[in-house]
C-alpha positions as CSV (number, residue, x, y, z in Angstrom):
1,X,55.6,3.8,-24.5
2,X,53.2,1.1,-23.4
3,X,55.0,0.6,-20.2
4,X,55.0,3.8,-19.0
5,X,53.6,4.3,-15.8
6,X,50.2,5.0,-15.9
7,X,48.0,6.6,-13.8
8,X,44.1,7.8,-13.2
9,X,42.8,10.8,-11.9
10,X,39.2,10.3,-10.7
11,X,36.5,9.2,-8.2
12,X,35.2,5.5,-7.7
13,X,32.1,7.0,-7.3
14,X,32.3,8.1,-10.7
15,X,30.6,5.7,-13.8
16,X,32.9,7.6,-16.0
17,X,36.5,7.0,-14.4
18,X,34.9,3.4,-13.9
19,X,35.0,2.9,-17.8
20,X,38.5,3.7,-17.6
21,X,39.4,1.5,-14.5
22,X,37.7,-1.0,-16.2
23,X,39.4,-0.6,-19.7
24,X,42.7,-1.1,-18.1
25,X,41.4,-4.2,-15.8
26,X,40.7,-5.7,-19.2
27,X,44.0,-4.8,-20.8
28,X,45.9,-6.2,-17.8
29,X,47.4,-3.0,-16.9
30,X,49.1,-1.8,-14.0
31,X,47.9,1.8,-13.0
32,X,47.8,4.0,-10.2
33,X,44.3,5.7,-9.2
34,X,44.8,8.9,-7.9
35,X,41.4,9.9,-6.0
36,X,40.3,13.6,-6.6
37,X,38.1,15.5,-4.7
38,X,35.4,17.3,-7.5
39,X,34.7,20.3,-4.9
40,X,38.5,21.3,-4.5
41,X,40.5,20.2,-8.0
42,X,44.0,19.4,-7.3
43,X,46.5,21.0,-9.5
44,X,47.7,18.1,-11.1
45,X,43.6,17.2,-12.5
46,X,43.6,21.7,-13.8
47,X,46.4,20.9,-15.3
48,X,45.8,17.4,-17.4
49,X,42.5,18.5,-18.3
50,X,42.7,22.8,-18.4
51,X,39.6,22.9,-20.9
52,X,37.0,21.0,-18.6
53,X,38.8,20.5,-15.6
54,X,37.4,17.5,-14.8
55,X,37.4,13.5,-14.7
56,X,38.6,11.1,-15.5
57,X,41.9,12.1,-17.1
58,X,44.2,9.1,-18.0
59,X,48.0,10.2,-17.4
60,X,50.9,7.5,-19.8
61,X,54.2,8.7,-19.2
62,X,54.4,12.5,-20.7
63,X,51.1,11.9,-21.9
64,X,47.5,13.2,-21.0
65,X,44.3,11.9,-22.1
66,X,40.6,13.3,-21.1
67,X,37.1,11.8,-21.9
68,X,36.5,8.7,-20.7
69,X,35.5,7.0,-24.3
70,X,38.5,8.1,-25.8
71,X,40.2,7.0,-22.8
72,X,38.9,3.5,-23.3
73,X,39.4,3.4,-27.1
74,X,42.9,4.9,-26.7
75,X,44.0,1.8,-24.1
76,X,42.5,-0.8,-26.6
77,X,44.6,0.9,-29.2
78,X,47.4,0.8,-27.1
79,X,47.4,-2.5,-25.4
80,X,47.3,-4.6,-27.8
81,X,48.2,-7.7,-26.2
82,X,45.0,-8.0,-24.0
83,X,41.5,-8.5,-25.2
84,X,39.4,-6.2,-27.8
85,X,37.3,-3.4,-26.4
86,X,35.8,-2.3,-29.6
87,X,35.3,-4.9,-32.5
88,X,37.8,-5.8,-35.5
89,X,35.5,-5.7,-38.0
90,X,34.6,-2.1,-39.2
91,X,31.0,-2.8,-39.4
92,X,30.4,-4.0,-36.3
93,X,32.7,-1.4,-34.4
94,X,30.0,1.1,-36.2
95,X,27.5,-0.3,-34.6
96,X,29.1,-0.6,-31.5
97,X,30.0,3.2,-31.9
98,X,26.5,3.9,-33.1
99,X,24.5,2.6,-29.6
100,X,27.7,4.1,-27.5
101,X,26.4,7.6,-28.7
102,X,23.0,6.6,-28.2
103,X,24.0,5.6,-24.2
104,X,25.6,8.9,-23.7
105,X,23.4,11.3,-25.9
106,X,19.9,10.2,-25.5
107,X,19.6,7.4,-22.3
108,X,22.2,8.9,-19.9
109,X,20.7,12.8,-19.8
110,X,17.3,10.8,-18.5
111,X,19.0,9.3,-15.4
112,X,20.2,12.8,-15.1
113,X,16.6,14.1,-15.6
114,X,15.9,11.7,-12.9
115,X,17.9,12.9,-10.6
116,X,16.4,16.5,-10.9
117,X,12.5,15.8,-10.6
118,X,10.5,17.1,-8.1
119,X,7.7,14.7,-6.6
120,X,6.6,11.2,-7.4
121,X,4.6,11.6,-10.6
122,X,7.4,13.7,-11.8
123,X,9.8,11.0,-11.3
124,X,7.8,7.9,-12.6
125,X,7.6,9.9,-15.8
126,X,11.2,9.7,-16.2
127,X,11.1,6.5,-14.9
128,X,8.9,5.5,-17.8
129,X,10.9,7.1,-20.3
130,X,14.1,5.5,-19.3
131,X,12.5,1.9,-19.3
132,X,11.2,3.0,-22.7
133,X,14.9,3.9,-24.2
134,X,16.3,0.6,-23.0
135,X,13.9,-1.0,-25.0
136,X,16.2,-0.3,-28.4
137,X,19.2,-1.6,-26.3
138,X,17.5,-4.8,-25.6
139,X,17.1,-5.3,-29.3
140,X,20.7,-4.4,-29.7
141,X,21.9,-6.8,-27.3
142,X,20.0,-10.0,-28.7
143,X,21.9,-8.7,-32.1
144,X,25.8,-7.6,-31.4
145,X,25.4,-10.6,-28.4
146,X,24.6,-13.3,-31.1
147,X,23.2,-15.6,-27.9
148,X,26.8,-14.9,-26.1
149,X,26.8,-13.0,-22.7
150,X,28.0,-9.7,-23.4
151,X,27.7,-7.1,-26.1
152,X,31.2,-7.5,-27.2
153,X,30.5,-11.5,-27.1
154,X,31.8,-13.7,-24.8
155,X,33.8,-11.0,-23.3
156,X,32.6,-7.2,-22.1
157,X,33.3,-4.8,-25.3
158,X,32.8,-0.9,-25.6
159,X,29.2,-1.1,-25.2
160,X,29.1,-3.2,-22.1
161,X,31.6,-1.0,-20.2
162,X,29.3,2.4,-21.7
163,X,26.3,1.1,-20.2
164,X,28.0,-1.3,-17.3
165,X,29.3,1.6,-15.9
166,X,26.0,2.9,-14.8
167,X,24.8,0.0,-12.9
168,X,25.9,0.4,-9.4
169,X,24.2,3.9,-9.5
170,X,21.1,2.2,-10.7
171,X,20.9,-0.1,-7.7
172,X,21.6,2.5,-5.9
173,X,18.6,4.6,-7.0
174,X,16.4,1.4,-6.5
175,X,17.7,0.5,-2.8
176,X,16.7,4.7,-2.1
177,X,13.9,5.0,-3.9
178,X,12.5,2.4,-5.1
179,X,12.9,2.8,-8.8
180,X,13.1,0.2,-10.6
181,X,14.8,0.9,-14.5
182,X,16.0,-2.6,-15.3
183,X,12.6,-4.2,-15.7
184,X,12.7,-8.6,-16.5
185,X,9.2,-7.4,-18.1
186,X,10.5,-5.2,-20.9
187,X,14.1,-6.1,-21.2
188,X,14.8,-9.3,-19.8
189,X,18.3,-9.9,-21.8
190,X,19.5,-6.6,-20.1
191,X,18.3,-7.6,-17.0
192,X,20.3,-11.1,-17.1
193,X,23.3,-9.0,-18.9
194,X,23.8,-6.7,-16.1
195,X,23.8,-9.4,-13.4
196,X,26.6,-10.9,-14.8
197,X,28.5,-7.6,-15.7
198,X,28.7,-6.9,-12.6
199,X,30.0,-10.2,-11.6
200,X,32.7,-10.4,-14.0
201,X,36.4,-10.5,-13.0
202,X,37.2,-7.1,-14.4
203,X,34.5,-5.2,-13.2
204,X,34.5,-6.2,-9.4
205,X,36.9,-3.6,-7.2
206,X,36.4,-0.9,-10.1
207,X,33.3,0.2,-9.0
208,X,31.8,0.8,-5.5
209,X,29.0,-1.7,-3.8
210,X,25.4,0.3,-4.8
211,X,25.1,0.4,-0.6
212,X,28.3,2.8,-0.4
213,X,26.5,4.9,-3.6
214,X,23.7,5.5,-1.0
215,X,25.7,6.7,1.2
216,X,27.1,8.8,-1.2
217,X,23.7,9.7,-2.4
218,X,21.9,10.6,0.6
219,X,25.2,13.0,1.5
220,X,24.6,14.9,-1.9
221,X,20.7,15.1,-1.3
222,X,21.3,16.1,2.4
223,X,23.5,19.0,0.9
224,X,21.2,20.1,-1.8
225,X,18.5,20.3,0.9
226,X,20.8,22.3,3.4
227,X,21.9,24.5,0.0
228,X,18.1,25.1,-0.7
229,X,17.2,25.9,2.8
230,X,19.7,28.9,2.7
């Protein structure tokens, strides 16, 4: 089964299919990416995924799986040979569980808060608020790290590829903006963290250079306005 052929169905652009691109870079796998277009959903994407129709949906052999953190926890069970994406020890997979919930649940809807303010007080408000909800994640950093470079230790775990995944967008936002989220002043471990996330072997060529999200970005904005206008 574990050398099936495997495919993706997502967009680079995507933080969420770039948890799963990621996930498989670790693992060593071979895959195919298979680039959808979110505005017209090929039938192959309704038809892996008919509940949400949407990415990224992991395709291995006859099977079909949708979410992108039980994508990544179904590769590490899979592929056993490469590296650990969660922990071995049930404790501190918990844990790791624990602050991958609080990524998704409680920080992520902020950036998407961000996204949606109207006018510059509005959005340093939300700016303030996501610099205060990295502030926990700094803490857990210094403690699941133990003084090594990455969550998952010397090598990116669950929690690095939650929160990695979101980096791009965030240089992204602070090249258009000017928004600055990673702060050195508040959380300087996360700072240093996310530098070398991005650099890492696995990472680089699953996600897009924050200069191409711009372009991306300003298209979406130009859109909106052009939506809004009619």
């Amino acid at each position: 089964m574990s050398t099936s052929i495997v495919k993706v169905l997502g967009t680079q652009a995507s933080p969420f299919a770039n948890r799963v691109l990621i996930a498989l870079n670790i693992k060593c796998v071979d895959y195919e990416f298979i680039q959808e277009d979110m505005s017209n959903k090929s039938e192959l994407l309704l038809k892996s995924n008919p509940v949400h129709k949407k990415i990224p949906v992991l395709i291995h052999g006859d099977n079909t799986i949708c979410e992108s953190l039980v994508i990544v926890q179904y590769i590490d069970e899979t592929w056993t040979n490469g590296p650990s994406i969660l922990p071995s020890n049930p404790l501190d997979r918990a844990i790791a569980r624990f602050w991958v919930a609080y990524i998704d649940d409680k920080w992520l809807p902020l950036m998407s808060d961000l996204g949606k303010a109207q006018g510059e007080e509005a959005k340093l408000e939300v700016q303030e608020k996501l610099q205060e909800a990295l502030v926990p994640l700094e803490e857990a950093f210094v403690k699941c790290s133990k003084g090594k470079s990455f969550f998952g230790g010397d090598n990116i775990g669950y929690i690095d590829i939650t929160l990695g995944c979101i980096l791009g967008w965030i240089k992204a936002i602070k090249i258009m903006l000017g928004i600055e989220i990673f702060v050195v002043t508040k959380t300087p471990g996360l700072v240093n963290w996310g530098d070398r996330f991005l650099e890492d072997k696995f990472v680089k060529g699953a996600m897009l250079e924050p200069e191409k999200l711009v372009e991306i970005l300003e298209l979406h904005l130009a859109k909106r306005e052009a939506n809004n206008a009619n």
